[in-house]
N, C-alpha and C positions, 0 to 999 in steps of 0.2 A: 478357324472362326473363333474370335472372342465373345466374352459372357455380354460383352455390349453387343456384339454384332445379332448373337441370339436374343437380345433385347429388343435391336429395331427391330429383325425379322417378327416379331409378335407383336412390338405395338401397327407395325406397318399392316398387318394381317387384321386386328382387330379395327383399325380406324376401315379397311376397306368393307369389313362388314359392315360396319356401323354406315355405310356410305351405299351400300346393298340395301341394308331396310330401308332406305328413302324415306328417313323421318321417324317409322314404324317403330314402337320401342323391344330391344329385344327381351325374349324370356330367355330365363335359366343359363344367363352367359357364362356365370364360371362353368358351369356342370360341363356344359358345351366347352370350354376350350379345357378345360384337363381332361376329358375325353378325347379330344380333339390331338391332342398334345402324348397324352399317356401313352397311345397305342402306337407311334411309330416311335416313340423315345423307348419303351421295352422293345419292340421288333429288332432296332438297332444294336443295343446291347445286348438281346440276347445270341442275335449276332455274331457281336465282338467276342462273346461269353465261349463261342462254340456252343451253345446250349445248354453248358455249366452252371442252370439255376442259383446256387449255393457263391458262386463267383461273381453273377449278376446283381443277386440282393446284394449282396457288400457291396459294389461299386455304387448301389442305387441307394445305398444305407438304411434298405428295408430288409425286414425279417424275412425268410427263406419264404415260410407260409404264407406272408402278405404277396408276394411277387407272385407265388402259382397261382393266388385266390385271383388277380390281376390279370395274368397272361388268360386263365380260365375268362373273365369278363370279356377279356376284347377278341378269344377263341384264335390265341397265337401259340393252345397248347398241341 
């Protein structure tokens, strides 16, 4: 899958919420979709990682401590 195809996949997701609130305006949309987003993007990786924390912040190009304080939010430790 290319970085466009991940592109429509998200704009195609958010237009069908926006078509869910039936008008309604949403709250907190970014909060919601990098939530949304974050928690099967680490699942994935950690993954691929074998569960090599230290291997996954590199690919993810965040610091080791920011990934566990993460994987700890979405309780993927």
């Amino acid at each position: 899958m290319s970085k466009k195809q991940i592109e429509d996949v998200v704009r195609q997701s958010v237009e069908a919420y926006f078509k869910d609130l039936r008008g309604e305006p949403p709250e907190q949309l970014h909060d919601m979709m990098i939530q949304f987003v974050e928690k099967p993007l680490l699942d994935v990786v950690m993954k691929h990682a074998e569960g090599n924390q230290s291997k996954a912040a590199a690919w993810l190009g965040l610091n080791r401590n920011t990934l566990r304080k993460k994987l700890g939010d979405h309780h993927l430790l």
